[in-house]
C-alpha positions in Angstrom: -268.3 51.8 154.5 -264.4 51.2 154.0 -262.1 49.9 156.9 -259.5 52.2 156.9 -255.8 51.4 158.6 -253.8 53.5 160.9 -251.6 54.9 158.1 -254.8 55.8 156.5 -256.4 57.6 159.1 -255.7 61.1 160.1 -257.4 63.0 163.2 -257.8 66.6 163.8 -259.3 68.8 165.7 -261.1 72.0 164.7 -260.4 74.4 167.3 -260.7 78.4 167.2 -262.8 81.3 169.1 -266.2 82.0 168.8 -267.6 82.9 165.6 -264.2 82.2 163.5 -266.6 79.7 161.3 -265.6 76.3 162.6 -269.1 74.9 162.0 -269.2 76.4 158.5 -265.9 74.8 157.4 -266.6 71.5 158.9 -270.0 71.5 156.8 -267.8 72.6 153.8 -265.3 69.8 154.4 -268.0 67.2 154.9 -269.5 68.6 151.2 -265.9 68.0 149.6 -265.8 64.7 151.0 -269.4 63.1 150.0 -270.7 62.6 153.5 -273.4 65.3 152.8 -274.7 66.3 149.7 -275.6 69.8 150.6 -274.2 72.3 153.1 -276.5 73.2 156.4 -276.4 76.6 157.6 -276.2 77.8 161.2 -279.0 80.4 160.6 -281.4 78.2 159.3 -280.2 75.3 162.3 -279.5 73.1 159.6 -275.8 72.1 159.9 -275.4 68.4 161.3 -272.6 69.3 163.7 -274.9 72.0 165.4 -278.0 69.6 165.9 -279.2 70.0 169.5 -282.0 72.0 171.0 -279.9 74.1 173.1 -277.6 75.0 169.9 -280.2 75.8 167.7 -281.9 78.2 170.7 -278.1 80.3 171.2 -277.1 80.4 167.4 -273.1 78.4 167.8 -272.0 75.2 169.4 -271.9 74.6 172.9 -270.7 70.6 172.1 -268.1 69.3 170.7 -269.1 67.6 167.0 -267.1 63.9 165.8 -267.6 64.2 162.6 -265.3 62.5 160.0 -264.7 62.7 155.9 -262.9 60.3 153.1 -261.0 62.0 150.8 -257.9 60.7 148.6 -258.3 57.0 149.8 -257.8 58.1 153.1 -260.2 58.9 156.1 -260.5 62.0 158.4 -261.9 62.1 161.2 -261.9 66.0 162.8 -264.0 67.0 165.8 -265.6 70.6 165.4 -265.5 72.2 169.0 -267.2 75.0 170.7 -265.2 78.3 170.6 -266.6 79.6 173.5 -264.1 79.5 176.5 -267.2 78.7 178.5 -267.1 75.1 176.8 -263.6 74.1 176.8 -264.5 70.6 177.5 -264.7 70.1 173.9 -261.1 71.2 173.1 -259.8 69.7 175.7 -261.1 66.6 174.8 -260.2 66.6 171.0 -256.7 67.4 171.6 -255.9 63.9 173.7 -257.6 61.7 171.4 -256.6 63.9 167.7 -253.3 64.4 166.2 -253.4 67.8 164.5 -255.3 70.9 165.1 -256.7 73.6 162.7 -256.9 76.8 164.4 -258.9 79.1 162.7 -258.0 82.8 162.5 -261.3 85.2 162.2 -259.3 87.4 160.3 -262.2 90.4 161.0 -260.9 90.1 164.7 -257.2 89.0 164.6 -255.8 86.9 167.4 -257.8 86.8 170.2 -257.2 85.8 173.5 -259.7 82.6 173.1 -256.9 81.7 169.9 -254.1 82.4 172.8 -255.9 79.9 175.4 -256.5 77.5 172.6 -253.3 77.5 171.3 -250.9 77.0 174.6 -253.2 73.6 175.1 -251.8 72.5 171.4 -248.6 73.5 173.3 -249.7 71.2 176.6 -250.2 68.3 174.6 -247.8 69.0 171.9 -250.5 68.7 169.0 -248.9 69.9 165.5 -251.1 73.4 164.3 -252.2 74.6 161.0 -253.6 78.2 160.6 -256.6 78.7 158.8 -257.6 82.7 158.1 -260.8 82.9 157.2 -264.1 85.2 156.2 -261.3 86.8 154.2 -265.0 87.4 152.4 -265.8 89.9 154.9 -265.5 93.6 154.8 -264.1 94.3 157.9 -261.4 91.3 157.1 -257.4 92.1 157.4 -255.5 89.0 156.7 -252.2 91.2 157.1 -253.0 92.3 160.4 -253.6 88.9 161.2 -250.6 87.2 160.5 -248.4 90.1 161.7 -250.2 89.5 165.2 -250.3 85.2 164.7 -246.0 85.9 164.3 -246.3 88.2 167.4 -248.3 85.7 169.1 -246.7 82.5 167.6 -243.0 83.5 166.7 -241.5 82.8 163.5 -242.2 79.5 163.1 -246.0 80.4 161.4 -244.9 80.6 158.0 -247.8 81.8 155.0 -248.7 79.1 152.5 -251.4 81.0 150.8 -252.4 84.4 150.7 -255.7 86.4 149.5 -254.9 88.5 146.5 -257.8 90.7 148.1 -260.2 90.7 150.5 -263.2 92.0 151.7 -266.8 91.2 149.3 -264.5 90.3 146.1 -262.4 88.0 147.7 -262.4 85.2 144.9 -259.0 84.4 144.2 -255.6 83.1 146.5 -251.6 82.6 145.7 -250.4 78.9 146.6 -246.7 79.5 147.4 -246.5 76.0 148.0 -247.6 75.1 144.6 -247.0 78.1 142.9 -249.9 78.4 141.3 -253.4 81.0 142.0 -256.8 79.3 142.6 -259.6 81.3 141.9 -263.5 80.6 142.2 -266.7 81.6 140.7 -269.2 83.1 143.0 -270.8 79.6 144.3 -266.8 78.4 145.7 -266.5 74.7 145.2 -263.7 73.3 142.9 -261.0 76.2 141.9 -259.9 77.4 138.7 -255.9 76.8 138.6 -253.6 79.5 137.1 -250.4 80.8 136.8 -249.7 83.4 139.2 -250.1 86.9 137.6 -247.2 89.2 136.9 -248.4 91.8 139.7 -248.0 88.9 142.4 -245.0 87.2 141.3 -242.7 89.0 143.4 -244.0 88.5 146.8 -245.1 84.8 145.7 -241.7 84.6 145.1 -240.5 85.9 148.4 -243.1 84.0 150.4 -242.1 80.4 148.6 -238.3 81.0 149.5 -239.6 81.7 152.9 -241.7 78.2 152.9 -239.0 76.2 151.5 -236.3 77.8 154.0 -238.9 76.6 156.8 -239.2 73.1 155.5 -235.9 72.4 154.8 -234.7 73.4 158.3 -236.6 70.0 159.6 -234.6 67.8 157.4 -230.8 67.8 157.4 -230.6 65.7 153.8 -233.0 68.2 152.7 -230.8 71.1 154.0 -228.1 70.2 152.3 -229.9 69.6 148.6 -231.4 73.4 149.6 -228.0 74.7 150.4 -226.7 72.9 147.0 -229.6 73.7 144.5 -231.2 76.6 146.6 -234.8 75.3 146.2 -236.3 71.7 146.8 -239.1 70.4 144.9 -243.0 69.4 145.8 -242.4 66.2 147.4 -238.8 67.1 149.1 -241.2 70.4 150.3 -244.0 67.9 151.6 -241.5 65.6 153.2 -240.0 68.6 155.6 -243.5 69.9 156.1 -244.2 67.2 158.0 -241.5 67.0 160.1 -242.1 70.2 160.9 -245.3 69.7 161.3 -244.9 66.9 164.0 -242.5 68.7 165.9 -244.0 71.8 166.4 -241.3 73.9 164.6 -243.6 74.6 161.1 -247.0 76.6 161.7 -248.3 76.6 158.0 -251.4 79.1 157.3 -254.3 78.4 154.8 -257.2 80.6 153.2 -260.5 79.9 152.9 -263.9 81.8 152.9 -265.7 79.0 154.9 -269.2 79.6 154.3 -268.2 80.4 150.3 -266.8 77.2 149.9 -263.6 78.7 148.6 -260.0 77.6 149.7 -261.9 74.1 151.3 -261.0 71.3 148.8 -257.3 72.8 148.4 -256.8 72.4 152.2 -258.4 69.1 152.0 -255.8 68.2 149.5 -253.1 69.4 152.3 -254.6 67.3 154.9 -254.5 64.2 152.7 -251.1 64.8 151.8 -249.1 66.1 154.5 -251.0 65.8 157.5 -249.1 62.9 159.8 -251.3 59.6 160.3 -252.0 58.3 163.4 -249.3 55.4 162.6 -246.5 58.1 162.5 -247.4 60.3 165.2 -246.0 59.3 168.7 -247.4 56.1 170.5 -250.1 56.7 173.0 -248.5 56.0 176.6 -250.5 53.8 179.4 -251.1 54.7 183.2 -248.0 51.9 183.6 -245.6 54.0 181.2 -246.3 51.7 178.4 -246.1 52.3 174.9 -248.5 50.9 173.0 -248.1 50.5 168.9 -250.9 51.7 166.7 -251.5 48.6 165.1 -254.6 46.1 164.1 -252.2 43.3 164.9 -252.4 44.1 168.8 -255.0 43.2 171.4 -258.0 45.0 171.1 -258.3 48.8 173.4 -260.4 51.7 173.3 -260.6 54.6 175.0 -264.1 56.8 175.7 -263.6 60.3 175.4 -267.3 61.6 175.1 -270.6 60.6 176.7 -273.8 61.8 175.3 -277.6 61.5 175.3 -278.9 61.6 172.0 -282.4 62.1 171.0 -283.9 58.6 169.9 -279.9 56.7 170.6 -279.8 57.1 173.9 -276.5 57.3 176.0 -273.6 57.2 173.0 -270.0 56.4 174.3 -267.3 58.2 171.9 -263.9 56.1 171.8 -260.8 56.3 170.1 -259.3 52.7 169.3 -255.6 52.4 170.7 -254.9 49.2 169.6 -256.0 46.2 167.8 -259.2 46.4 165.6 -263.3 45.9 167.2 -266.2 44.6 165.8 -269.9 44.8 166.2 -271.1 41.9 168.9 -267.2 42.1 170.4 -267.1 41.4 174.2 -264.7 43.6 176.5 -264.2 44.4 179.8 -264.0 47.7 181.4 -260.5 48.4 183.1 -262.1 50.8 185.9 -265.5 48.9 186.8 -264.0 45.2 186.0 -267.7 44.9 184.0 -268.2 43.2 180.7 -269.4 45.6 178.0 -270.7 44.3 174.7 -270.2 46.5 171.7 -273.7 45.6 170.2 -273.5 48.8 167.1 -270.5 50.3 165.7 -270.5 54.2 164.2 -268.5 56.2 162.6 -270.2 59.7 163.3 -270.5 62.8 161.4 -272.4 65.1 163.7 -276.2 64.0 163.7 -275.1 61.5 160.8 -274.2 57.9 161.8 -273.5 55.3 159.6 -273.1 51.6 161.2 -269.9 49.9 160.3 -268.9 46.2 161.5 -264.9 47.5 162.2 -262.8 49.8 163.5 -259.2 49.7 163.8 -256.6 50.6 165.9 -256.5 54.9 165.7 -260.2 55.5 164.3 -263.1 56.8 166.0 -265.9 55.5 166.2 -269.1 55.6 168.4 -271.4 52.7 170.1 -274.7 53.0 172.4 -276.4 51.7 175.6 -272.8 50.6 177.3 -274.1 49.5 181.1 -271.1 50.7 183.2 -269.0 52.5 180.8 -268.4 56.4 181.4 -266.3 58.9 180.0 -262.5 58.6 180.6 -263.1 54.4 180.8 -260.9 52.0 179.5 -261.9 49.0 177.9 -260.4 46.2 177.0 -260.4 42.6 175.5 -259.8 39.7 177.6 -256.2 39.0 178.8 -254.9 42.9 177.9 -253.8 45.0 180.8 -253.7 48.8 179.2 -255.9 51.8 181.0 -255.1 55.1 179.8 -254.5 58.0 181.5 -257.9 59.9 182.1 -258.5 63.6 181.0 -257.7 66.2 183.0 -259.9 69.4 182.5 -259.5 73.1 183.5 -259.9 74.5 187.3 -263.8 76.3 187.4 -264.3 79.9 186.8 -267.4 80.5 188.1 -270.0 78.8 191.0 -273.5 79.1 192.0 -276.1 77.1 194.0 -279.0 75.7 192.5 -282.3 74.1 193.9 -286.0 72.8 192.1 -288.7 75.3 192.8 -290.8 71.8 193.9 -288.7 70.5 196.8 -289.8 67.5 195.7 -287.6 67.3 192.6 -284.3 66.9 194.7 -283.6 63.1 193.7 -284.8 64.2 189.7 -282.3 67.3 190.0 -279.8 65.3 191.5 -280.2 62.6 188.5 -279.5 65.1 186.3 -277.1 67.2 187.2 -275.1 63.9 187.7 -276.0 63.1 183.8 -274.7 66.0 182.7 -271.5 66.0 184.8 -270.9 62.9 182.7 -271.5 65.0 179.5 -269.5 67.5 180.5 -266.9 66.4 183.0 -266.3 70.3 184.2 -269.7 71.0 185.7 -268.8 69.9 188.6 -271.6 69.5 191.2 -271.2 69.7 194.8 -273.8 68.5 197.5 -272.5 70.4 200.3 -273.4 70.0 204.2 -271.2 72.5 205.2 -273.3 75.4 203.4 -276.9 73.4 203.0 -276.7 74.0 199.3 -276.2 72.1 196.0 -273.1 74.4 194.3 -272.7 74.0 190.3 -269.2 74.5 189.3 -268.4 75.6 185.8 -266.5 77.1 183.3 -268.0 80.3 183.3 -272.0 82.2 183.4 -273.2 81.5 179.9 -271.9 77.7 181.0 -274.1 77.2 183.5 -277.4 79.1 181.8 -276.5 76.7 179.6 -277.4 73.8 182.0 -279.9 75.6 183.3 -281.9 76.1 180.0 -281.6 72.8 179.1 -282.7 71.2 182.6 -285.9 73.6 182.1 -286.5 73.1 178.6 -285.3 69.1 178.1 -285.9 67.8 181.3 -288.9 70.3 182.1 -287.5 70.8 185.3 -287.6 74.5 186.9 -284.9 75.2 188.9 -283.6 78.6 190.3 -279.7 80.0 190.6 -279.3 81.1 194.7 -275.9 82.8 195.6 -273.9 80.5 196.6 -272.8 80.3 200.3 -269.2 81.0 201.2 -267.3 78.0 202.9 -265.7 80.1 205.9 -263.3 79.2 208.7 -263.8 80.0 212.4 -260.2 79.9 214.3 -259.0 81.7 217.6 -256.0 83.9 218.3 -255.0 83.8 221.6 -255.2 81.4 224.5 -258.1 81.2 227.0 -259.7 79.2 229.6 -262.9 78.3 230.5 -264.4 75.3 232.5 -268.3 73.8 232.7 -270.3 71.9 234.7 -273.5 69.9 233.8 -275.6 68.9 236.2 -278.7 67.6 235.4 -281.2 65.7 238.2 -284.7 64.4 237.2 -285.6 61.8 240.3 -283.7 58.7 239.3 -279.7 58.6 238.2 -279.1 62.0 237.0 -275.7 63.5 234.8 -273.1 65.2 236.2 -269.2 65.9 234.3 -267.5 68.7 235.1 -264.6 70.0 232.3 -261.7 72.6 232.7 -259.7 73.5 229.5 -257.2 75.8 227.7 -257.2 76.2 223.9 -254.8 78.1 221.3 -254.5 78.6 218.2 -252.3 75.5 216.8 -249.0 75.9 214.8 -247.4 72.9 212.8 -244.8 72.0 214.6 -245.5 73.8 218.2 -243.8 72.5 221.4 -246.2 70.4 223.5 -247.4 73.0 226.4 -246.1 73.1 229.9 -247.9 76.3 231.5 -250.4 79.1 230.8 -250.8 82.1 233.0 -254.8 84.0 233.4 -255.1 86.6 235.3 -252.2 86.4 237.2 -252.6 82.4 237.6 -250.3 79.8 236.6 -251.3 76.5 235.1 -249.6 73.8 234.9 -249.8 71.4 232.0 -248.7 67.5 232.2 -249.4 66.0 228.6 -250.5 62.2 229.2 -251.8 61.7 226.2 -252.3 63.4 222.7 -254.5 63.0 219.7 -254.7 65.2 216.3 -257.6 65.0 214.0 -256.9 65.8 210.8 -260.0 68.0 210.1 -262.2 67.0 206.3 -262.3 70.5 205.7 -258.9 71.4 206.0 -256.4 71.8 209.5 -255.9 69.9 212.7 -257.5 69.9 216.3 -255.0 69.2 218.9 -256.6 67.5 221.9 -254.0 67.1 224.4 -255.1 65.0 227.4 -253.5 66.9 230.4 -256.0 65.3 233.8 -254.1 64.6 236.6 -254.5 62.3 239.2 -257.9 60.5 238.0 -260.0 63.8 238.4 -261.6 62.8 234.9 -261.6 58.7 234.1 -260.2 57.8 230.8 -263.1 56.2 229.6 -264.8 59.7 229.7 -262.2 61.5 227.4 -263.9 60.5 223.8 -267.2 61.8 225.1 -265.4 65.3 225.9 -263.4 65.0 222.5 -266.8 64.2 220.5 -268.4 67.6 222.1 -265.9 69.4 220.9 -266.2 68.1 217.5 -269.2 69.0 217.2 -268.7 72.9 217.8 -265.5 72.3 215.2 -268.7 71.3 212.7 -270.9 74.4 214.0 -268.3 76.9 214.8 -269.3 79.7 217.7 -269.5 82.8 216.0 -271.2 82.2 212.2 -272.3 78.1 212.6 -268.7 77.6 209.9 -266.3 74.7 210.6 -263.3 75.7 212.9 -259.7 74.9 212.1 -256.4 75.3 213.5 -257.0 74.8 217.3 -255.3 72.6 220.5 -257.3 71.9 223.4 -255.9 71.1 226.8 -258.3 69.3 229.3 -256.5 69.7 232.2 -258.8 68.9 235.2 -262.5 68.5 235.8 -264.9 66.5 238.5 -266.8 63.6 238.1 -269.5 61.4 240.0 -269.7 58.3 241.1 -273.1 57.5 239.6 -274.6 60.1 238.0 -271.5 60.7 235.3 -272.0 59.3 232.1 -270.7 60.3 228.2 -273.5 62.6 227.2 -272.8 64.5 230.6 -269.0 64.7 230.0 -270.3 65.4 225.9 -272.4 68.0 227.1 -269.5 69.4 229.5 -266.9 69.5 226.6 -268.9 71.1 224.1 -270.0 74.1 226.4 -266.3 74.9 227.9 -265.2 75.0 224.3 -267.9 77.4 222.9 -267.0 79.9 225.9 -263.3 79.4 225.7 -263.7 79.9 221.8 -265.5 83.1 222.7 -262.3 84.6 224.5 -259.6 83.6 222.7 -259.8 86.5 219.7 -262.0 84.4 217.2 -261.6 85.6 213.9 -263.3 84.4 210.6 -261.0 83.0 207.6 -262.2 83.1 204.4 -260.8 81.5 201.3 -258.5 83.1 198.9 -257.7 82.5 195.7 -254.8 82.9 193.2 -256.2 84.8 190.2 -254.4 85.4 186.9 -255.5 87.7 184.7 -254.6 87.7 181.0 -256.1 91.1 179.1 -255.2 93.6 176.4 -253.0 96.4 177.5 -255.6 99.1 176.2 -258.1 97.3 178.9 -255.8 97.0 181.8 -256.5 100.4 184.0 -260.0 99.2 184.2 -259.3 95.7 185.4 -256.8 96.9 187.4 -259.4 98.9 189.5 -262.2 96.2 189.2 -260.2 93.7 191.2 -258.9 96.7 193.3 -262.4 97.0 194.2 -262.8 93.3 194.9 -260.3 93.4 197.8 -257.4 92.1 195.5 -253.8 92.1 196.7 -251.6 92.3 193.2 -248.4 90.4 193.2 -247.0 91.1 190.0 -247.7 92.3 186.6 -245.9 91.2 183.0 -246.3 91.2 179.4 -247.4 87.8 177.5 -247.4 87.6 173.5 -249.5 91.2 173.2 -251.1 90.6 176.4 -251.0 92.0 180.1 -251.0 89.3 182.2 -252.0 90.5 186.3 -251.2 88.1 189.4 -253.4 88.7 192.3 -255.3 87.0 195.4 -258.5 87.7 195.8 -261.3 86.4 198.5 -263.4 83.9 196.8 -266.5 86.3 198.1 -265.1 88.9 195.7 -265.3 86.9 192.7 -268.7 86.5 192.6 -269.9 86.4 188.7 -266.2 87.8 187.7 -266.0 86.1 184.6 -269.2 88.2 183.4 -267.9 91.5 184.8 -264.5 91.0 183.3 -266.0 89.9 179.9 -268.2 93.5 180.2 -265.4 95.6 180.9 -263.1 93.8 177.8 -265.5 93.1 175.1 -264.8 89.6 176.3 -261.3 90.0 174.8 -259.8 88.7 178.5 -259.4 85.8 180.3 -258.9 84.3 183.3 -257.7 81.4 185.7 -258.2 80.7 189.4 -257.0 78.6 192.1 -257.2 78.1 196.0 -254.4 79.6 197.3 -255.2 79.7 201.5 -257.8 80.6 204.5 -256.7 84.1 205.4 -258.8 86.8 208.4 -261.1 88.9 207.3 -260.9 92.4 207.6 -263.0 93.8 210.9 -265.7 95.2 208.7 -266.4 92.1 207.4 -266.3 90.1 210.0 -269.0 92.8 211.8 -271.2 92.1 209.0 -270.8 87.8 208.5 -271.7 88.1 212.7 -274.5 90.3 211.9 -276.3 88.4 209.5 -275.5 85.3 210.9 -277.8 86.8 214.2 -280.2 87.9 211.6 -280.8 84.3 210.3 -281.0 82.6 213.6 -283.5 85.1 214.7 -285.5 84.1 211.3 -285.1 80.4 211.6 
C-alpha cells in the first residue's frame, strides 16, 4: 500500500444518533474507494466495521470502527462511531485524533437530541462539520423539516449544498448547487448520471447557489471583493472559501445521500477529496508543555494511542495517530508515561475487521500495531531523545452505577481481570473496588452500557456475574455539642488495662474559633487547647482533635492511642456503620494508671466516649447530592418535571436551548437510581442528561428512620 503525506491525508469522523446509517455509509464509502469489493449489511452481520459478537447479537455498533479509504490520490481515514449516547467513548475519541466530522441527519427523525450532544463536542474541540441527510429513501423522510430544525439548532451558518428533488421510495435524483448540475441514479446507486438541472428546479437551484456562494465568499476578503465586483465566484474561488469556512467553523455545508442505496456516496467522496482540509493545514496538535508540534515526516518520530482493543486471533491492538515524524515496522520507542521501550513489530492501516500491513506511516495517519507490553490507551510514545506527551482524553462524567459480583465467589481475581481489561477498552466504565460499601460499583454511561459489559463478560469471558443495587456512600455527622467520658478497666491476674477518657465534640465549621468553654446541664467547662491536629478525612471533611488535658491527667504518649479509637468509629460511623465527617473533638481530662495503662486501654477508652458522645449530639445522616441537568423536548417536559419531583429534586432553574427545555436540579444520588432508563421511557429516548456531585446534604427524618431501620435489620442478620 501507498505512503501517503500529511497534505494527503485527511481524517474524519463519522458521528450521528442511532440508526442515522453511519455503518451503511462507511460500507458505501469503503465500496467507492476499492478497500471492499462488495457492501456488508447490518442485517445479515456482514459489514466489517460492525464485526464483534456483541454487535452482531444487538443489531448497531457499540465500538467505534478505524477504517480508512484512498480516493483521488489522496487517503481517508474516518472512524465510524456508535450513535448510541450510551457509547460516547467512541466520539469522544475520534474527535481528538480527526479533523472533520460528518454528522449525519436521519432525516425520518430530524435533529435529535443525540445530534445536539454530538454536535456541541464538534463545538468543544472545534472540529469543522458537514451535514449529511440521509434515508431520503425512506417514506417517512422530510429533508425540509430537517434542515429548517438543523438552522434552528445550528444557526445560519448550515448552508444546503444538495437537495433531493423527492423523497420518500423514488428518491433517485439530487440538485448540486455547488456544481450546478442534477445527479441521478438507476435503482442499484453507484456512479450518477450528470445532467443539467431541469426547468422546474432552476429557480430554487438558483436561489440556493447565491445562498452558497454568499456563504463562501464571507471567509475570504479577496474573494468578497471579486463577489461584490462580478456577483458570483467560480468552482475553485467557491472551493477555496469553503474551506476556510470549513476550518473555522463559520460554513456548515449539507449533503444527500441514500446510504444503504449507494446514491449521493461517490459525489461526497469527491467533496471530501477536494475540499476537506488535510491534516497539514489544520491547526498544530499542542503538547502537555504548550508546545506546538509541526505535522511533518521531517520531525522526530511521536504517536499517540487513542484505542485499545482485544481482537479475536490479534490480540491487544493499540490504535495511534502519528504527530510527528514518520514509523516503521521493527522501530524502537519509548513510552513517555511508563519510561518502557516498545517495539513496533507490525504496522496497520485498519479498515474495520480489514488490516492490511504497511512498513510506514507518517506524521498525521493512523495506523494500528499489536502485542505493545506497557502501552495503554492515552500513552505517548516516543523515539529516543524527543520530549512530547500529549494531553490525555478526557471523557464524560457517568450516568448510571451499579454493583456487580461472580455468582462463584471464587471468580473475584478473574472479574477483577476483566473489568480492568475493559476499562482500558473503554476508558468510561469506570470500576470501583469499594471498602466503604463492600461492593465492586461499575460506572458507566448509561443501562444498555453496562448490559453491554455484562453480556459480553457472560458470553466472551463465560463468566456469570449478577447486577446488586449498589450501596449508597452516606455520611454520619452530629449537630450539636455533647459530652461523654469512659473508662476501661480490664483485670485478668497479671498487669491488667485501665485509661480513663473525658471529651466534648461538635460539629466542625471551616474556620471556627478554637473553644474556650462548654456548658451541660448547668456545668461549665473549661477548655485550654495545648495542642491541635486536623485529619483531612479520604472520604471527604476534617476531624478536629484538639488536645485540651491539663495538668498531666492523660500522658502525651497516650494521645495517638485515643486519636486512633476515634478513627476508627470515623470509618464505622454510630448510627448506620457510614464514615463520619465534619467533627472536633476536645479531650479535656481523663485518669490513668501507673501500670496497668497502656494504648489499646486508652484506644479502647477513646473509641467508646466518642460512640456515646456521637449518640447525643443530634446525629444526622448526609447523603450525596448531585447537580442534574436535564435537556428534553418541550412536549415531554410536564412529565419529567414530575418524575424528578418524585425523586426528591429541588429545581433551580429552567430555560430554553436550541428547541430544547433544558431543567437544573439537585437530586439525592439514591433518587437517581436507573434514571437514565426511566427518562429514556418517558421521552422515547428523545432526552438527555448530565450529572455531577454537587454536596453531602441531611436527610429528611423519614429517611433517616428508615437507613436506621435497616441498618438494625442487617446487624441482626449478620
Amino acid at each position: 500500500m501507498k505512503v501517503y503525506q500529511a497534505n494527503q491525508i485527511k481524517n474524519i469522523a463519522l458521528l450521528g444518533s442511532a440508526g442515522s446509517g453511519k455503518t451503511t455509509l462507511a460500507e458505501a464509502m469503503l465500496l467507492e474507494g476499492g478497500v471492499i469489493d462488495r457492501r456488508g449489511n447490518i442485517d445479515n452481520n456482514s459489514t466489517v466495521s460492525d464485526y464483534h459478537k456483541v454487535e452482531h447479537e444487538y443489531g448497531y455498533s457499540v465500538f467505534s470502527s478505524v477504517m480508512y479509504t484512498e480516493w483521488l490520490e489522496k487517503k481517508i481515514n474516518f472512524i465510524d462511531c456508535p450513535g448510541s449516547d450510551d457509547f460516547i467513548t467512541g466520539a469522544v475519541t475520534s474527535l481528538n485524533v480527526t479533523d472533520t466530522a460528518l454528522m449525519l441527519l436521519n432525516t425520518t427523525q430530524g435533529v435529535e437530541v443525540g445530534t445536539q450532544n454530538l454536535f456541541r463536542y464538534t463545538e468543544q474541540y472545534k472540529k469543522p462539520v458537514i451535514f449529511i441527510a440521509n434515508q431520503l429513501d425512506h417514506e417517512k423522510s422530510n429533508f425540509e423539516q430537517t434542515i429548517e430544525q438543523a438552522v434552528e439548532s445550528f444557526g445560519s451558518k448550515v448552508v444546503i449544498v444538495q437537495y433531493p428533488v423527492s423523497v420518500g421510495e423514488g428518491f433517485n435524483a439530487l440538485v448540486d448547487v455547488l456544481k450546478m448540475k442534477m445527479y441521478q441514479w438507476g435503482p442499484n446507486g453507484g456512479k450518477p448520471e450528470i445532467l443539467d438541472i431541469p426547468a422546474d428546479q432552476k429557480e430554487r437551484a438558483d436561489e440556493l447557489h447565491n445562498a452558497l456562494v454568499e456563504a463562501a465568499a464571507e471567509n475570504d476578503e479577496d474573494l468578497m471583493e471579486l463577489f461584490f465586483d462580478k456577483g458570483t465566484l467560480d468552482e475553485d474561488q467557491m472551493r477555496s472559501g469553503m474551506k476556510k469556512g470549513l476550518i473555522a467553523r463559520d460554513l456548515f455545508p449539507v449533503f444527500c445521500v441514500s446510504a444503504i442505496k449507494d446514491m449521493g456516496v461517490r459525489r461526497l467522496m469527491e467533496f471530501l477529496g477536494n475540499i476537506v482540509p488535510f491534516v497539514s493545514e489544520m491547526p498544530k496538535p499542542i503538547t502537555k508543555d504548550a508546545e506546538e508540534v509541526s505535522c511533518s515526516s521531517e520531525g522526530p518520530a511521536s504517536i499517540f494511542v487513542f484505542k485499545t482493543s482485544i481482537e479475536p486471533h490479534l490480540g491487544e491492538v493499540s490504535f495511534f495517530k502519528v504527530m510527528s515524524g514518520k514509523v516503521a515496522e521493527g522501530m524502537d520507542l519509548v513510552n513517555m508515561t511508563k519510561g518502557a521501550k516498545e517495539r513496533l513489530s507490525q504496522l496497520y492501516c485498519v479498515a474495520g475487521s480489514n488490516r492490511t500491513k504497511i512498513s510506514e506511516l507518517v506524521a498525521g495517519d493512523i495506523g494500528a500495531t499489536v502485542k505493545l507490553k506497557e502501552t495503554k490507551t492515552n500513552d505517548t510514545l516516543n523515539d529516543k531523545g524527543c520530549n512530547y506527551v500529549f494531553e490525555p482524553i478526557h471523557y464524560p462524567d457517568y450516568k448510571f452505577r451499579t454493583a456487580i459480583r461472580p455468582i462463584n465467589e471464587h471468580d473475584d481475581e478473574k472479574l477483577g481481570e476483566v473489568l480492568q481489561r475493559m476499562h482500558e477498552e473503554d476508558p468510561t466504565l469506570i470500576i470501583e473496588y469499594s471498602k466503604e460499601l463492600k461492593q465492586i460499583i461499575v460506572y458507566g454511561q448509561g443501562e444498555f452500557h453496562l448490559n453491554t459489559m455484562k453480556w459480553r463478560i457472560e458470553n466472551n469471558d463465560k463468566l456469570a456475574v449478577v447486577f446488586d443495587r449498589p450501596k449508597i456512600p452516606y455520611r454520619e455527622t452530629i449537630t450539636r455539642a455533647a459530652r461523654a467520658d469512659y473508662r476501661h478497666k480490664k483485670q485478668s491476674g497479671g498487669s491488667g488495662q485501665f485509661g480513663e477518657v473525658h471529651m466534648v465534640i461538635e460539629p466542625y465549621e471551616e474556620g471556627m474559633p478554637d473553644p474556650t468553654s462548654y456548658k451541660f446541664n448547668g456545668q461549665e467547662f473549661k477548655m485550654n487547647v495545648r495542642g491541635t491536629e486536623t485529619v483531612k478525612l479520604p472520604w471527604g471533611g476534617k476531624l478536629i482533635f484538639h488536645n485540651c488535658i491539663v495538668g498531666g491527667a492523660i500522658d502525651a504518649r497516650f494521645l495517638p492511642a485515643i486519636l486512633k479509637g476515634i478513627m476508627e468509629k470515623m470509618e464505622e460511623g454510630p448510627l448506620t456503620g457510614s464514615y463520619a465527617r465534619d467533627i472536633r473533638v476536645c479531650v479535656y481530662d481523663g485518669k490513668m494508671h501507673a501500670v496497668d495503662s497502656n494504648e489499646i486501654s486508652f484506644k479502647l477508652a477513646g473509641r467508646n466516649a466518642f460512640s456515646t458522645a456521637f449518640r447525643e449530639a443530634g446525629p444526622k445522616i448526609l447523603e450525596p447530592v448531585y447537580d442534574v441537568e436535564v435537556k428534553v423536548p418541550s412536549d415531554r417536559m410536564g412529565d419529567v418535571m414530575s418524575d424528578l419531583q418524585g425523586r426528591r429534586a429541588l429545581i433551580e432553574g429552567m430555560n430554553s436551548e436550541k428547541g430544547f427545555e433544558v431543567i437544573k436540579a439537585k437530586v439525592p444520588l439514591k433518587e437517581m437510581d436507573k434514571y437514565s432508563t426511566s427518562l429514556s421511557s418517558i421521552t422515547g429516548g428523545r432526552a438527555m442528561f448530565t450529572l455531577k456531585f454537587a454536596k453531602y446534604d441531611i436527610v429528611p427524618h423519614d429517611v433517616q428512620e428508615q437507613l436506621l431501620a435497616d441498618y438494625q435489620k442487617e446487624l441482626a442478620e449478620v
